[in-house]
PDB file as gemmi writes it, atoms N, CA and C in Angstrom:
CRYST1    1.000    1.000    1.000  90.00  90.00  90.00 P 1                      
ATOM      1  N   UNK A   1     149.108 130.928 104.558  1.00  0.00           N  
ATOM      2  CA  UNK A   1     148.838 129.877 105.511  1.00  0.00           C  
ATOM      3  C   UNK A   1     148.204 128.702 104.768  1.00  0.00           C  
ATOM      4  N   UNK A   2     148.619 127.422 104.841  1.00  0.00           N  
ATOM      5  CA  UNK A   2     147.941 126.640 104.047  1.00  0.00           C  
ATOM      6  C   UNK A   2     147.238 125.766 105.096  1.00  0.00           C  
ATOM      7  N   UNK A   3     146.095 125.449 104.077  1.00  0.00           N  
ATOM      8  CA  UNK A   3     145.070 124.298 104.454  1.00  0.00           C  
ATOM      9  C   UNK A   3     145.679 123.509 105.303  1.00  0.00           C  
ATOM     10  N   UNK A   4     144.305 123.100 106.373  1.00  0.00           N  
ATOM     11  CA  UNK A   4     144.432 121.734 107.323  1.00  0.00           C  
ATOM     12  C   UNK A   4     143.367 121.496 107.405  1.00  0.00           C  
ATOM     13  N   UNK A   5     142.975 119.973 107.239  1.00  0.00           N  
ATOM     14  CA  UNK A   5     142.112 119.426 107.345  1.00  0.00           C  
ATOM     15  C   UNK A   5     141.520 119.054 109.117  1.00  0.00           C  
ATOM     16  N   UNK A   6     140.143 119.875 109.389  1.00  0.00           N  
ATOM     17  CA  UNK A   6     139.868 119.635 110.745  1.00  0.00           C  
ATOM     18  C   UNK A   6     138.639 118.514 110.968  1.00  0.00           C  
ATOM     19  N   UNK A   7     137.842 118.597 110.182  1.00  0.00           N  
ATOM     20  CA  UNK A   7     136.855 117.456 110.156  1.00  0.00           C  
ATOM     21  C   UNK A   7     136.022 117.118 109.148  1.00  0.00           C  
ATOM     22  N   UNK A   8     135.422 116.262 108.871  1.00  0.00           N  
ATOM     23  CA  UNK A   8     134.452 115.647 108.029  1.00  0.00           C  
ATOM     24  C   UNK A   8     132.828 116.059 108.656  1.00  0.00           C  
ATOM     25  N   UNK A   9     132.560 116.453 107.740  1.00  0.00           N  
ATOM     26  CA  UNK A   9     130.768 116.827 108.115  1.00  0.00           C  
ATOM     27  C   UNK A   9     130.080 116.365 106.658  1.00  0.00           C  
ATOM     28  N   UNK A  10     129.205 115.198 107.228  1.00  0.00           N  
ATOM     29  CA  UNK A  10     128.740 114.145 106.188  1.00  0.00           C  
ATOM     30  C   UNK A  10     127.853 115.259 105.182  1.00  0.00           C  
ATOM     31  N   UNK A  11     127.624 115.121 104.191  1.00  0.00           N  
ATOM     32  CA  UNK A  11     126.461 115.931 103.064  1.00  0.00           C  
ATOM     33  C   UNK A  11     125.299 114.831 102.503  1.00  0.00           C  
ATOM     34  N   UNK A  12     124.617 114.695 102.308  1.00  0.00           N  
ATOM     35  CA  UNK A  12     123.670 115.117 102.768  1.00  0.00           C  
ATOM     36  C   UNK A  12     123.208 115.303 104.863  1.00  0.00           C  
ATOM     37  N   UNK A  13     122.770 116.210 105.433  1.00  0.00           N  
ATOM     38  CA  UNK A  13     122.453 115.688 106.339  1.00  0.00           C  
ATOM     39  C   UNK A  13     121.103 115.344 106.689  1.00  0.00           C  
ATOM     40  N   UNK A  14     121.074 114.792 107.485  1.00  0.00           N  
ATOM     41  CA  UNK A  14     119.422 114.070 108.195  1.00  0.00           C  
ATOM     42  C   UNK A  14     119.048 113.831 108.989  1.00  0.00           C  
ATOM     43  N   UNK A  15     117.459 114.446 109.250  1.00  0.00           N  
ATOM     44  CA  UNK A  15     116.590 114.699 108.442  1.00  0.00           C  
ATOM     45  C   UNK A  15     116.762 115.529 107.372  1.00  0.00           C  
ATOM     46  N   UNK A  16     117.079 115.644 106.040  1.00  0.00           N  
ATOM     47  CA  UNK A  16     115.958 117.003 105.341  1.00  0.00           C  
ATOM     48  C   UNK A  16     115.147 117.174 104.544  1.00  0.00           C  
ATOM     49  N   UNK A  17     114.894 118.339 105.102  1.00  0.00           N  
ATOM     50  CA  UNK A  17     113.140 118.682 104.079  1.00  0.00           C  
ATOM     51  C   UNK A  17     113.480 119.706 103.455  1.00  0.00           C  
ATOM     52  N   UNK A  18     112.982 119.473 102.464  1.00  0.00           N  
ATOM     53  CA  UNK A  18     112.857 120.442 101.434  1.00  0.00           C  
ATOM     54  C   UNK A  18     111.968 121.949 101.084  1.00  0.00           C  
ATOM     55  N   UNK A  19     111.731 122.962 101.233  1.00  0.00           N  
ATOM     56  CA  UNK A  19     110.782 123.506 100.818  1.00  0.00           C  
ATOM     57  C   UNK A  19     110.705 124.304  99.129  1.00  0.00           C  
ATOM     58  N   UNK A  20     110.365 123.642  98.436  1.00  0.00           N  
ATOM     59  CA  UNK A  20     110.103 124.623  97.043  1.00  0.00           C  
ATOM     60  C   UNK A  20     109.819 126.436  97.140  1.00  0.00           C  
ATOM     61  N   UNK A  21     110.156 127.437  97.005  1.00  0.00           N  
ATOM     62  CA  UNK A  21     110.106 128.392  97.246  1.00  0.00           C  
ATOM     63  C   UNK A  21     109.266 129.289  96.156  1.00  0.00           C  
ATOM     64  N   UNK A  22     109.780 129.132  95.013  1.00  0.00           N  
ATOM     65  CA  UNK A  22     109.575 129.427  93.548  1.00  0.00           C  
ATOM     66  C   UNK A  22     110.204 128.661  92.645  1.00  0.00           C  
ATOM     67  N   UNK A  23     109.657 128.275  91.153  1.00  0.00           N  
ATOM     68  CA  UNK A  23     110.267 128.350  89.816  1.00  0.00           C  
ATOM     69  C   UNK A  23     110.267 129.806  89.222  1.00  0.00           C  
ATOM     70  N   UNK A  24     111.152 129.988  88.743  1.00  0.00           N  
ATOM     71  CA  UNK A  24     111.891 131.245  88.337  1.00  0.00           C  
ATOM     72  C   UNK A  24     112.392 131.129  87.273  1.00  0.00           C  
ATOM     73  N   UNK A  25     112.359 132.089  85.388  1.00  0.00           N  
ATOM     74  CA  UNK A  25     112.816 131.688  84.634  1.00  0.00           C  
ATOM     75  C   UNK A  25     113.949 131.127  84.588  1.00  0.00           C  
ATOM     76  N   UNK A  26     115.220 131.439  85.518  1.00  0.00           N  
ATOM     77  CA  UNK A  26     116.665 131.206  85.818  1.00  0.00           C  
ATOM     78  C   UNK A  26     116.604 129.784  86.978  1.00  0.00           C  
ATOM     79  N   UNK A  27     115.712 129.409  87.410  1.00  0.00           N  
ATOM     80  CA  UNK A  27     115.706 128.131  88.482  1.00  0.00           C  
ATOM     81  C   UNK A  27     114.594 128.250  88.989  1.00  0.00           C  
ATOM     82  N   UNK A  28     114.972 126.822  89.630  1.00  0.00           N  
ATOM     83  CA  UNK A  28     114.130 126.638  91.190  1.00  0.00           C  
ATOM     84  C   UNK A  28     114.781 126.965  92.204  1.00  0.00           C  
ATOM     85  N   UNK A  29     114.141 127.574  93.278  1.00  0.00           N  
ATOM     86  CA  UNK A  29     114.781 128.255  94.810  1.00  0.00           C  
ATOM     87  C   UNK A  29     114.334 127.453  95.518  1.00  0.00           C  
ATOM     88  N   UNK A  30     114.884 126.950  96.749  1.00  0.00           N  
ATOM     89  CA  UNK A  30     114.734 126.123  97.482  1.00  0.00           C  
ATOM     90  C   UNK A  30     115.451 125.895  98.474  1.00  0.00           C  
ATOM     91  N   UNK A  31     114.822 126.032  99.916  1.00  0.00           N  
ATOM     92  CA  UNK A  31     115.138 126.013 101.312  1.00  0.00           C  
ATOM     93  C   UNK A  31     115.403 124.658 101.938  1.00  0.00           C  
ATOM     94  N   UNK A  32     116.361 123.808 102.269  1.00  0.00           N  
ATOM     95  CA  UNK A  32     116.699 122.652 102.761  1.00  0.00           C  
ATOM     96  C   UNK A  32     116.982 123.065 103.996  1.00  0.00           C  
ATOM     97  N   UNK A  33     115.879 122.443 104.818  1.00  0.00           N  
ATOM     98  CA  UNK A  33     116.068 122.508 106.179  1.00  0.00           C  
ATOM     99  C   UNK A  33     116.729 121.211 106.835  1.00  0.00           C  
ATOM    100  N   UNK A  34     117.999 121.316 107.753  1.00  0.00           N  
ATOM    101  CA  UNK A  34     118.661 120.498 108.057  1.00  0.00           C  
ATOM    102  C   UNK A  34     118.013 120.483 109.761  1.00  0.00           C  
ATOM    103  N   UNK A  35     117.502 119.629 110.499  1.00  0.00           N  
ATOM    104  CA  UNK A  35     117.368 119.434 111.546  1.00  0.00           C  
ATOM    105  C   UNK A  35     118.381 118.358 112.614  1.00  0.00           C  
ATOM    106  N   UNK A  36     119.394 118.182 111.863  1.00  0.00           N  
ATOM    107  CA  UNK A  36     120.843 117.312 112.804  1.00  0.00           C  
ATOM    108  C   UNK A  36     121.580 116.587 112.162  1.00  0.00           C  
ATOM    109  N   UNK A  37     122.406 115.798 112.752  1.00  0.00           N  
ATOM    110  CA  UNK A  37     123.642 115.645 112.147  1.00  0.00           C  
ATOM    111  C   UNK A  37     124.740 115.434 112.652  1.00  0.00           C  
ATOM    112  N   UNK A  38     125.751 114.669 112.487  1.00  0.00           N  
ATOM    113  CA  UNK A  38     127.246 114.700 113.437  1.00  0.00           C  
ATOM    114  C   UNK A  38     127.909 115.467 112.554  1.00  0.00           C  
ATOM    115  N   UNK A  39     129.360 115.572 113.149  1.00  0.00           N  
ATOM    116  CA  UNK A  39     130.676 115.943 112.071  1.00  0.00           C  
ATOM    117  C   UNK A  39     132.093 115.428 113.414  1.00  0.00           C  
ATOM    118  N   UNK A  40     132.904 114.585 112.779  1.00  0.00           N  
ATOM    119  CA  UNK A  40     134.137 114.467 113.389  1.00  0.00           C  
ATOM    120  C   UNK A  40     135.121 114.530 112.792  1.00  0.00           C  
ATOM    121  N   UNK A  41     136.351 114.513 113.499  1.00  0.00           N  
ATOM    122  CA  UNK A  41     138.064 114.995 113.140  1.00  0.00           C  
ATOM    123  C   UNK A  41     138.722 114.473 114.076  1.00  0.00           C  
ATOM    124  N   UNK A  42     139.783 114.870 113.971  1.00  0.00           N  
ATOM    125  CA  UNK A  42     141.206 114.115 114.784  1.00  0.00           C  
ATOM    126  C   UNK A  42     140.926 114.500 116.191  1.00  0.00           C  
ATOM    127  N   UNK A  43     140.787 115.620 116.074  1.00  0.00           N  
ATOM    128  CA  UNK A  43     140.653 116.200 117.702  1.00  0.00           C  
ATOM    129  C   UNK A  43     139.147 116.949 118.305  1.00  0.00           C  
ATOM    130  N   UNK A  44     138.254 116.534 117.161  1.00  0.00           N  
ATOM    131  CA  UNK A  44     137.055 117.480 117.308  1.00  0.00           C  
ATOM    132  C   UNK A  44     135.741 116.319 116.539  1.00  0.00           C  
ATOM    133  N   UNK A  45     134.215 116.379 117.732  1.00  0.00           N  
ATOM    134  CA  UNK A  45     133.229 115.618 116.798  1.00  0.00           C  
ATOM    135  C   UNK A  45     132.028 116.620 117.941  1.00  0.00           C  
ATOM    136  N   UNK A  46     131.299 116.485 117.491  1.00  0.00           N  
ATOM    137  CA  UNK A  46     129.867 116.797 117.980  1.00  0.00           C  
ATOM    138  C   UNK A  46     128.777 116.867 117.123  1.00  0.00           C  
ATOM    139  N   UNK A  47     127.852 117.703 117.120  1.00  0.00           N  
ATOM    140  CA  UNK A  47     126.449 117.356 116.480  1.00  0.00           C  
ATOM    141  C   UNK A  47     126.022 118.641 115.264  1.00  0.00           C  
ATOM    142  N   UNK A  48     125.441 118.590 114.555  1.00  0.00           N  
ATOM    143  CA  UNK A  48     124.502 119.765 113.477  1.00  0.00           C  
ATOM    144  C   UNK A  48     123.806 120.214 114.302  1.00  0.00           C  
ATOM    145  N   UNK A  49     123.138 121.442 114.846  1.00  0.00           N  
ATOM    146  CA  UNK A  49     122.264 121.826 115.437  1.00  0.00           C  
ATOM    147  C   UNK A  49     121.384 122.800 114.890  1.00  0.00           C  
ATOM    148  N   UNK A  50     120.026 122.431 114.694  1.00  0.00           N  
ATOM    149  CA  UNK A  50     119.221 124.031 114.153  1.00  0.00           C  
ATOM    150  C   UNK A  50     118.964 125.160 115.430  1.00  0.00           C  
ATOM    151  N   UNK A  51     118.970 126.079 113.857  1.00  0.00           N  
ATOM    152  CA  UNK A  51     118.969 126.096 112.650  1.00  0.00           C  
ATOM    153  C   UNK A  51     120.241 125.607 112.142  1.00  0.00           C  
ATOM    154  N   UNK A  52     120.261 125.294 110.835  1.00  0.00           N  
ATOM    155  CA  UNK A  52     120.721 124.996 109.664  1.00  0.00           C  
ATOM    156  C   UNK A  52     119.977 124.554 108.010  1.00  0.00           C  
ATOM    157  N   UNK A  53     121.042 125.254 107.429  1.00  0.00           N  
ATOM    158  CA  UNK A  53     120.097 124.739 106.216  1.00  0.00           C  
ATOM    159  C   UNK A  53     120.976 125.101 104.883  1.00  0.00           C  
ATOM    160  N   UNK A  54     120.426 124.604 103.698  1.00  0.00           N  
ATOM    161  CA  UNK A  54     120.957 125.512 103.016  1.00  0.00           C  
ATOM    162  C   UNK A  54     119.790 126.310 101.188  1.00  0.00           C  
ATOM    163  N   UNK A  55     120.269 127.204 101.327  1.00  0.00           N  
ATOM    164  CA  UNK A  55     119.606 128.249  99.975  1.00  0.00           C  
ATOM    165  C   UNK A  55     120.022 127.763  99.192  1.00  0.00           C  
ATOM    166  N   UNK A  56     119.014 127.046  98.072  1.00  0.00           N  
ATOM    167  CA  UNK A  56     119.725 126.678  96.500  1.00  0.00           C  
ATOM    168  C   UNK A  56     119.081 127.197  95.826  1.00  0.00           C  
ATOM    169  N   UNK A  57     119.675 127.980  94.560  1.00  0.00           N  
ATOM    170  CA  UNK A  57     119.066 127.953  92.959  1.00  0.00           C  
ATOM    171  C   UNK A  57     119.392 126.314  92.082  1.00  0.00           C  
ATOM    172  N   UNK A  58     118.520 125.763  91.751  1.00  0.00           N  
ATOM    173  CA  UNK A  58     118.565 124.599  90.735  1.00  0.00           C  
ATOM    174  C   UNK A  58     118.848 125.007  89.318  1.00  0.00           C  
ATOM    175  N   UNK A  59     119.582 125.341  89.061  1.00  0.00           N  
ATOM    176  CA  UNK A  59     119.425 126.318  87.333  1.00  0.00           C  
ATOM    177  C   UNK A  59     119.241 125.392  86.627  1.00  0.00           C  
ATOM    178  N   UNK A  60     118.918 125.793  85.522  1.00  0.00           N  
ATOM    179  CA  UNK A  60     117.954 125.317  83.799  1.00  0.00           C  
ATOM    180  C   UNK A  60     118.867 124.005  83.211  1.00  0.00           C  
ATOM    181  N   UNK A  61     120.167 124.207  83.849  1.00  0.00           N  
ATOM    182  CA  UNK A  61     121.182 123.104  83.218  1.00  0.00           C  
ATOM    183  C   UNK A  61     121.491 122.504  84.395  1.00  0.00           C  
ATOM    184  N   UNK A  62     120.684 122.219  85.484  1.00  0.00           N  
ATOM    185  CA  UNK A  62     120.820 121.313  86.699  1.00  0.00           C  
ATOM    186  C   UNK A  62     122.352 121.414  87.490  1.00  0.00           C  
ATOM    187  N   UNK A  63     122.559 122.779  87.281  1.00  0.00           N  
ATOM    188  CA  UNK A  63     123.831 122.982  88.406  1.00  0.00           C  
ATOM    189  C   UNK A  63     123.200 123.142  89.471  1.00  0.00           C  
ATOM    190  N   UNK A  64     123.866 123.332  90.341  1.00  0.00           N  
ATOM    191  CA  UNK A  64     122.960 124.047  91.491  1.00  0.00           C  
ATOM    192  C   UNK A  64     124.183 125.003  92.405  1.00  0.00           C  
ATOM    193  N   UNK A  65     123.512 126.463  92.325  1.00  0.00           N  
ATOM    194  CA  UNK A  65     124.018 127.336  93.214  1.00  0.00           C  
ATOM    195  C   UNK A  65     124.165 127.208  94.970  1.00  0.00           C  
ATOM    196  N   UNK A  66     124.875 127.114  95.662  1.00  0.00           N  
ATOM    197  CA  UNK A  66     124.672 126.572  97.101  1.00  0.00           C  
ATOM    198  C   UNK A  66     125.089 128.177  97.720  1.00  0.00           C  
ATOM    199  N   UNK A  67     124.195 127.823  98.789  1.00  0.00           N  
ATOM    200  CA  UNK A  67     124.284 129.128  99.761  1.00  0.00           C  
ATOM    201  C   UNK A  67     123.893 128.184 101.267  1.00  0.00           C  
ATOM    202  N   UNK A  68     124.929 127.649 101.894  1.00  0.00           N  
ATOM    203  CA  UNK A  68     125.398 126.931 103.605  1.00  0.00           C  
ATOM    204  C   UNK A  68     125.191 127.714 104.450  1.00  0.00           C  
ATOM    205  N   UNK A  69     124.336 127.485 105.863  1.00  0.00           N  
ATOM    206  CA  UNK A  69     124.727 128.140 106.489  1.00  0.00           C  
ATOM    207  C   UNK A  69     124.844 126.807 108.085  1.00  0.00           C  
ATOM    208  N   UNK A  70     125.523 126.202 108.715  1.00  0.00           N  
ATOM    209  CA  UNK A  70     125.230 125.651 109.565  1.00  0.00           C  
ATOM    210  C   UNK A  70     126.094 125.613 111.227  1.00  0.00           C  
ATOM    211  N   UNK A  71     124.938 125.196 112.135  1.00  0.00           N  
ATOM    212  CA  UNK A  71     125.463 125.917 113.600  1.00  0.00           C  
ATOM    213  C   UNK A  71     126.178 124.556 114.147  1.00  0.00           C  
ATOM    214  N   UNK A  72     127.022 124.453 114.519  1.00  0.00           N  
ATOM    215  CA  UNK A  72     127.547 122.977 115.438  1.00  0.00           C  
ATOM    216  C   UNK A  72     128.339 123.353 116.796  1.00  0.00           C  
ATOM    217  N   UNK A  73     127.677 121.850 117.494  1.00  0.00           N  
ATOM    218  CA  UNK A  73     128.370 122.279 119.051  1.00  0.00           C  
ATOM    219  C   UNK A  73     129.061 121.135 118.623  1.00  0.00           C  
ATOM    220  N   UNK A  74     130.050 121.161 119.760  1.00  0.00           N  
ATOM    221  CA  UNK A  74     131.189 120.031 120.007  1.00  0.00           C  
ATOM    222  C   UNK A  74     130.757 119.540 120.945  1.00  0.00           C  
ATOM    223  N   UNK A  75     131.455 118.182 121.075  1.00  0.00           N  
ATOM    224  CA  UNK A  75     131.494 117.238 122.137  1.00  0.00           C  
ATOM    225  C   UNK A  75     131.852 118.427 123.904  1.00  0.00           C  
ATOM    226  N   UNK A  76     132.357 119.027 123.629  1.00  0.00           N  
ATOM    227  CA  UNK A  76     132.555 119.645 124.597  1.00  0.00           C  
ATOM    228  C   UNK A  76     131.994 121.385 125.497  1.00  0.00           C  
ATOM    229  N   UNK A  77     130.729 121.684 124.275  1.00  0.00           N  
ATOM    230  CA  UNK A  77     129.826 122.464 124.040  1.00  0.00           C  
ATOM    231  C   UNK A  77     130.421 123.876 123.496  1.00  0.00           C  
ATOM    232  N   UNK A  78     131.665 123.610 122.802  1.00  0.00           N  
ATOM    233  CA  UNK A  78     131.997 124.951 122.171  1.00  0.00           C  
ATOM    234  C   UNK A  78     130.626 124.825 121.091  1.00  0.00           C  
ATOM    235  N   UNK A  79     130.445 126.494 120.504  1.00  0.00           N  
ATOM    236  CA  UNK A  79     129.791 126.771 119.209  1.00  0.00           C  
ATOM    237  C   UNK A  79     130.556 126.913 118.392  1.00  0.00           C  
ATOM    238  N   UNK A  80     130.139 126.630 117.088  1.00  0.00           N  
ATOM    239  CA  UNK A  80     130.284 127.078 116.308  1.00  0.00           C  
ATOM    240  C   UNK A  80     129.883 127.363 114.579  1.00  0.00           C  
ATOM    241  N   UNK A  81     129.815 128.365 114.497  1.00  0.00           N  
ATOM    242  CA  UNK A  81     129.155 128.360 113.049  1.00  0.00           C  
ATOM    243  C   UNK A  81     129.956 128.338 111.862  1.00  0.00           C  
ATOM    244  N   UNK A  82     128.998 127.749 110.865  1.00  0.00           N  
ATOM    245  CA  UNK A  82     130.078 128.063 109.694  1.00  0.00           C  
ATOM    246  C   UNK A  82     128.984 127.987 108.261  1.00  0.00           C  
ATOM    247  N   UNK A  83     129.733 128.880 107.595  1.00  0.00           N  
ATOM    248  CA  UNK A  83     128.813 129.012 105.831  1.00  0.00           C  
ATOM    249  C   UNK A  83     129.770 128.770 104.688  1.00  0.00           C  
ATOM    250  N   UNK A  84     129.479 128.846 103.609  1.00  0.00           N  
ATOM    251  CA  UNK A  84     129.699 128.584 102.506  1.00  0.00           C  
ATOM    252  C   UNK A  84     128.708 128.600 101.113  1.00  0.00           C  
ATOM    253  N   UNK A  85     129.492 128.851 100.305  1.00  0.00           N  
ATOM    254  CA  UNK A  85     128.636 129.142  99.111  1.00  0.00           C  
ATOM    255  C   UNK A  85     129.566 128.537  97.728  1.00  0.00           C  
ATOM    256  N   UNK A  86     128.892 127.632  96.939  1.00  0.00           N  
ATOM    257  CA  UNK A  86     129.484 127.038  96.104  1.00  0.00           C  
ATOM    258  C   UNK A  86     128.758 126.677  94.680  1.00  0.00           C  
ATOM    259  N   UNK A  87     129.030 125.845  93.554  1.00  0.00           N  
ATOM    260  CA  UNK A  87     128.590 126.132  92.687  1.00  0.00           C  
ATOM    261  C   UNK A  87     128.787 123.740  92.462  1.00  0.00           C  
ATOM    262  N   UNK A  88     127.562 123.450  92.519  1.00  0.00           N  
ATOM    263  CA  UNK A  88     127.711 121.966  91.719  1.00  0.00           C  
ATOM    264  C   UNK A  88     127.662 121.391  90.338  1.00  0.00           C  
ATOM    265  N   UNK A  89     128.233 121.404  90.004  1.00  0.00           N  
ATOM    266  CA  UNK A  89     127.737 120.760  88.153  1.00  0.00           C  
ATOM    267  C   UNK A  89     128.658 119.727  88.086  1.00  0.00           C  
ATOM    268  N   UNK A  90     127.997 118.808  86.694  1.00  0.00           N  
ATOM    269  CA  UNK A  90     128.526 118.447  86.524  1.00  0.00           C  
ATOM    270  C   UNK A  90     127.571 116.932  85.006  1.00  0.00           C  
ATOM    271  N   UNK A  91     127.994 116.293  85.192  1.00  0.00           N  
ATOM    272  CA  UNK A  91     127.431 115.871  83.626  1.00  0.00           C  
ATOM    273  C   UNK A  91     126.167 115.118  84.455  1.00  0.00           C  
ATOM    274  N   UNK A  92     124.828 115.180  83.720  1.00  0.00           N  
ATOM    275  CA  UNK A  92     123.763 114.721  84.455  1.00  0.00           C  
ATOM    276  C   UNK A  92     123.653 113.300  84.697  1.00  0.00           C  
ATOM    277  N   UNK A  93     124.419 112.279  84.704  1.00  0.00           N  
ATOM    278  CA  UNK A  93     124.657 111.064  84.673  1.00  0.00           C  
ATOM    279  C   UNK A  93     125.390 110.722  86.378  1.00  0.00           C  
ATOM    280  N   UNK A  94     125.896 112.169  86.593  1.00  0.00           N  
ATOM    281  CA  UNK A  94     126.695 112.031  87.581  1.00  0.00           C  
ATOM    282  C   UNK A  94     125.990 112.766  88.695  1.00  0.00           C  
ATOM    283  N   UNK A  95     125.054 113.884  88.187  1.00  0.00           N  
ATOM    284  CA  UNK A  95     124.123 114.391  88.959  1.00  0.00           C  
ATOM    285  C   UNK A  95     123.086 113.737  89.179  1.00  0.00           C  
ATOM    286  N   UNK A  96     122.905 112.574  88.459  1.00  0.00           N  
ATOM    287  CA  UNK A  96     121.753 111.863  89.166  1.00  0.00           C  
ATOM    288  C   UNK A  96     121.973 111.047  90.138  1.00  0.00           C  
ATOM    289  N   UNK A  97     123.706 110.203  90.168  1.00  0.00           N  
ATOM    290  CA  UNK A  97     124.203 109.509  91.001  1.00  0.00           C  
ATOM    291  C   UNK A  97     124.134 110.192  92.429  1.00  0.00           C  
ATOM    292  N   UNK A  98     124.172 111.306  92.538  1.00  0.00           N  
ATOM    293  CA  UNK A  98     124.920 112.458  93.595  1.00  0.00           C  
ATOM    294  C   UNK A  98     123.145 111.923  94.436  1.00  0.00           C  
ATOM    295  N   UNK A  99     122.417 112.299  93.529  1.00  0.00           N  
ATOM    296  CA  UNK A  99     121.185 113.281  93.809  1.00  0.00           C  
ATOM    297  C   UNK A  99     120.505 111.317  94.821  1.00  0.00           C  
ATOM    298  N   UNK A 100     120.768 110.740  93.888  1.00  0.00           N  
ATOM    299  CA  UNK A 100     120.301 109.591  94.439  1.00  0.00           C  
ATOM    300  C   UNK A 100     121.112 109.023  96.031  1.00  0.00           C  
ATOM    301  N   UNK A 101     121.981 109.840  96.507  1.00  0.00           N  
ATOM    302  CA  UNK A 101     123.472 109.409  97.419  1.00  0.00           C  
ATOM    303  C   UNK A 101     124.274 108.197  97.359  1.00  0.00           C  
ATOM    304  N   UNK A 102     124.459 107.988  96.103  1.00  0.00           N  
ATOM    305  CA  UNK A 102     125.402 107.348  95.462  1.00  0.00           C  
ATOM    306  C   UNK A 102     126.554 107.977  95.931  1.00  0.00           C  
ATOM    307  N   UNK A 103     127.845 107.185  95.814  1.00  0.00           N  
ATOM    308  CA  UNK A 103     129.355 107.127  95.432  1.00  0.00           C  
ATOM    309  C   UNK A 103     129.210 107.310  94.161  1.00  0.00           C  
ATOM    310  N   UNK A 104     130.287 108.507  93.704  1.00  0.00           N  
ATOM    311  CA  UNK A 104     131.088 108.621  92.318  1.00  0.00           C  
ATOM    312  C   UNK A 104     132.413 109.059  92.724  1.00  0.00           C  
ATOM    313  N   UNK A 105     132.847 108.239  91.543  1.00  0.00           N  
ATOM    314  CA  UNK A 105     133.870 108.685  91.375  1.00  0.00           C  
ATOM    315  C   UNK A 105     134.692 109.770  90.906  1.00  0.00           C  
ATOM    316  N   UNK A 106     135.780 110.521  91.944  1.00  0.00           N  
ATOM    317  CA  UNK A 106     135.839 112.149  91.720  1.00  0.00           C  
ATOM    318  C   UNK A 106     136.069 112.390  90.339  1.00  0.00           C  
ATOM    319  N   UNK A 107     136.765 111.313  89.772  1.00  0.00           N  
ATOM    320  CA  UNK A 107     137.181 111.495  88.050  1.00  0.00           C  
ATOM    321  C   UNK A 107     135.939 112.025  87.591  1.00  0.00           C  
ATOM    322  N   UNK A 108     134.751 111.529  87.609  1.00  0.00           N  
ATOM    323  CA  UNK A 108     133.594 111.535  86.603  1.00  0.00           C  
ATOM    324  C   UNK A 108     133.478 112.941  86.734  1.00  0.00           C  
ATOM    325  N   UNK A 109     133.529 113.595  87.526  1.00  0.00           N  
ATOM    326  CA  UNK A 109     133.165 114.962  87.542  1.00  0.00           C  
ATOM    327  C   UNK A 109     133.982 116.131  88.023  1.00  0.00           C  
TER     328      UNK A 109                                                      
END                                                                             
């Protein structure tokens, strides 16, 4: 079955806060609490709702491990949840752009 694109859900969302958890020889752990948010598509928009958030390791070479978890209603009060878990790197020139919410360009990284 291949991919279809159903909506856009902006990254960073906002508000968030951060909580430091630990430094750890392998990273920093850290709880990003997301308190709202939109997301829309062709046929679908409504809001971020908490909880949401997401689990990161920051590792030693500034990747960062992602662990998503977030709840959204629709315009029309369906639920729904959704997670993900992913891996960011990329050359620190471009991770600082990211980190600052800059535009880059997908080439750079």
């Amino acid at each position: 079955m291949p991919l279809v694109w159903i909506f856009f859900l902006p990254s960073p969302f906002l508000p968030l806060v951060s909580i430091l958890l630990a430094t750890l020889p392998y990273g920093k752990r850290i709880i990003a609490n997301v308190d709202g948010g939109h997301f829309e598509g062709t046929n679908i928009k409504g809001t971020v709702q908490p909880p949401a958030g997401g689990w990161l390791l920051i590792r030693a070479d500034n990747s960062v491990q992602l662990d998503v978890r977030v709840s959204l209603v629709t315009d029309d009060n369906t639920l729904i949840y959704t997670s993900y878990q992913g891996l960011r790197a990329g050359q620190q020139s471009v991770l600082d752009h990211l980190a600052a919410g800059e535009d880059v360009d997908p080439r750079e990284y």
